[in-house]
N, C-alpha and C positions, 0 to 999 in steps of 0.2 A: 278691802277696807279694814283698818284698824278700829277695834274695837274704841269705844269715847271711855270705855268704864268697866269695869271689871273685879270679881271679887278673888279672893283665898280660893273659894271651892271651886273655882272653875277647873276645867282639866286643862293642867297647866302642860302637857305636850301640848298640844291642839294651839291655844294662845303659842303657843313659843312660836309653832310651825307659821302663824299668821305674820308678825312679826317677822320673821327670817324669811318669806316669801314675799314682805314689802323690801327687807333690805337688799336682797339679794348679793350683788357683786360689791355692792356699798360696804357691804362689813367689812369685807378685807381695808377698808379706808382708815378704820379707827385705830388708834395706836397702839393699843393691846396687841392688838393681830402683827406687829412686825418684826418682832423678838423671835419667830420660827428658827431661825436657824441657830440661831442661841440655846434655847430650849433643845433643840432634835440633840447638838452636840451634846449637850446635859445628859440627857438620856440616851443617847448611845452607848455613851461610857457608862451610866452608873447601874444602869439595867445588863450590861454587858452584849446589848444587841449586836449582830454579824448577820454579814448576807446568808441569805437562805431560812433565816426566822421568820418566823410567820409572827405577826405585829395585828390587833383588833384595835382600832381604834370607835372608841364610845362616844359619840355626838361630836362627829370629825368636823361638822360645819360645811363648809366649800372646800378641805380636801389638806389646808396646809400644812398641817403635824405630818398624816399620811403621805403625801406627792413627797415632802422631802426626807422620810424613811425609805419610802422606793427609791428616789435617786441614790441614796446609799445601795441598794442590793437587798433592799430587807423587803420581803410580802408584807404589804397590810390591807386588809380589810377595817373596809369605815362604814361607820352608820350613822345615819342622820335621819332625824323627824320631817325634816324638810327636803320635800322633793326637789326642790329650788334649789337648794344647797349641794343636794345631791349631782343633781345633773350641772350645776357647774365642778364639782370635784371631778364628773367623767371628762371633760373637755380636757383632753394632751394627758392623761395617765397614761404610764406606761404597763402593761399586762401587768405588771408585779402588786397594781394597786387598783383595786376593787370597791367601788362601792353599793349600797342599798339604802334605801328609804325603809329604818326600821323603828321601831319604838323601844328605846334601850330596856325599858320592864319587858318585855316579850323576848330579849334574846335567848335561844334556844342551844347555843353552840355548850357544846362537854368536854372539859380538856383537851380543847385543840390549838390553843394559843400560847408560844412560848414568854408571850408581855400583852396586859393589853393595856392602854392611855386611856385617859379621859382627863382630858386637860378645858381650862377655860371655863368651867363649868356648865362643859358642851349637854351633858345629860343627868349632870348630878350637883342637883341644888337649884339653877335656876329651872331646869324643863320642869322640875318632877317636883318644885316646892310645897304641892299640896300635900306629901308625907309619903311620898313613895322612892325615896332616896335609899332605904333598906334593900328593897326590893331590887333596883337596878344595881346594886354593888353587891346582891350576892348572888346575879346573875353573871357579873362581872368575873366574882371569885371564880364559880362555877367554870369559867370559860378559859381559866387557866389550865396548863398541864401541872403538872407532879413538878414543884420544881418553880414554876413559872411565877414572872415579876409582875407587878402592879404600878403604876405611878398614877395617882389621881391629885386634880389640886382641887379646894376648897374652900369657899373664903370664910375668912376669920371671924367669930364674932366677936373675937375682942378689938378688932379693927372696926367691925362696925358700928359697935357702941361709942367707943372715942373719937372716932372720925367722920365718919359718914353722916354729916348733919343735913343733907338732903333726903335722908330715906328713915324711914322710920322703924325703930327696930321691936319688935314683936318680943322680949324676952319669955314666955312661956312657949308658945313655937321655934324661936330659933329663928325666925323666916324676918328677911329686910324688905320693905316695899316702897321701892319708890316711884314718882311719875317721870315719864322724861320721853323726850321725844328722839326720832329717828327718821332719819334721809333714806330715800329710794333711791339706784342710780342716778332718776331723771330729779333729783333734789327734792321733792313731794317730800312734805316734813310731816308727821305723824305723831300723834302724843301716843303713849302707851303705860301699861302699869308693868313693874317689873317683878316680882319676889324672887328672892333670889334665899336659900337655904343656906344659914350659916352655921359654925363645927366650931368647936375646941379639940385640941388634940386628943385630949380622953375620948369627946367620943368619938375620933378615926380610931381611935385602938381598940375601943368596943365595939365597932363595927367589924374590925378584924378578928376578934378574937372569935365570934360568932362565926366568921364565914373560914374560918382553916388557916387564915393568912399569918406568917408572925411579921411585925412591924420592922422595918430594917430601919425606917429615919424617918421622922416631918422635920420637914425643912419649914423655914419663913423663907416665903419668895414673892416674887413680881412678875408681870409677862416683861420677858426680854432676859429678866434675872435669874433664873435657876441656878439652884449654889445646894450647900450644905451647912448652910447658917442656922444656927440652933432655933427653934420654934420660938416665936415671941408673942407682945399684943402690938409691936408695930409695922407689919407689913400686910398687907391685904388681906393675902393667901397663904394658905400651908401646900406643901408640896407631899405627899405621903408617898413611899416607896416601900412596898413590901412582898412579900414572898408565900406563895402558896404550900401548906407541908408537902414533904414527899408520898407521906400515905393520907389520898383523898378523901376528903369528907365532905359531905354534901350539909349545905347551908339550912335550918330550921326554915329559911324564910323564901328559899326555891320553889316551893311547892304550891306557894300561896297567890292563886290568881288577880292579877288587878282587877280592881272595882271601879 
């Protein structure tokens, strides 16, 4: 059952996982989701990914970024808060593509991932908007090798102040909330609360700067649209693509346990 009500402090994984365990196969329905192959060719190239890379991907959802980096030849490993989600991303993988039911603040991996994604904002912004968006991205960093790329996207807050006149936007948080409801396969409509964590470019660069990474580009993009369009306040999302140093350095904010 879908919560009727909901605040800021709740733990916003837990809510996500609720949510994504009413949608289930439903999500793949929404339009966002149908840009995959658009996006993966984006980052194929810009990341420089080739088979035999090892590819993490960070709140993979039902599997789609990942399944279609393995059909290229490239390993990835996905993780998701929802089991539900999960076990549809196993259905018709092929070995190259792996997933688990994990909490992206708990990931544990250390330079073993030559890119890791986090696209959609599968686990950074809306799971973790109660203020643990630090945390999963210098987990993120963390899980890079010497060397290794980053692509996350982020939605805008200057998108969501001019635009978004359905949701209400928090300007001392950063965090947009809105209500809106959502379809189960069998159509069971559900109201739900959303926050979703919104970024300026500044701080994707101070988030980097903190975790070893240097900033190669924020793009302004859209799902479907991945490009190299200079960052603006008119499109949703930034796209951020950046690069881990060669000589590793571990994040001030690794060590610090979720509460």
């Amino acid at each position: 059952m879908i919560p009727k009500a909901a605040s800021p402090g709740d733990r916003q994984p837990q809510h996500w996982e609720t949510v994504a365990d009413h949608l289930g196969s439903a999500y793949l329905r929404y339009s966002f989701t149908k840009g995959t192959t658009q996006e993966v060719d984006f980052l194929v190239a810009d990341l420089g990914l080739r088979s035999g890379m090892r590819v993490l991907d960070v709140g993979c959802g039902p599997g789609r970024h990942a399944l279609e980096l393995a059909a290229r030849g490239i390993s990835v490993h996905g993780i998701d808060i929802s089991q539900t989600f999960v076990d549809l991303a196993v259905v018709g993988a092929p070995p190259s593509a792996t997933f688990e039911r994990l909490d992206a603040r708990e990931l544990a991996f250390d330079a073993e991932f030559d890119a890791v994604i986090c696209l959609c904002q599968g686990a950074f912004g809306v799971m973790t908007a109660s203020g643990d968006d630090h945390l999963v991205f210098a987990r993120m960093a963390r899980a890079l090798r010497a060397g290794g790329r980053m692509a996350l996207s982020a939605f805008s807050s200057y998108y969501a102040v001019k635009y978004h006149e359905d949701a209400t936007f928090d300007a001392a948080s950063g965090v947009s909330h809105e209500r809106t409801s959502v379809k189960s396969p069998d159509a069971v409509e559900a109201e739900i609360d959303l926050w979703t964590g919104c970024y300026t470019p500044r701080e994707l660069r101070l988030l980097c700067e903190l975790n070893g990474l240097t900033v190669d580009r924020i793009s302004s993009v859209e799902p479907g649209r991945y490009g190299i369009e200079p960052a603006s306040t008119e499109s949703p999302e930034f796209l951020l693509v950046a690069t881990r140093a060669e000589t590793l350095q571990h994040s001030p904010f690794v060590g610090i346990a979720p509460v």
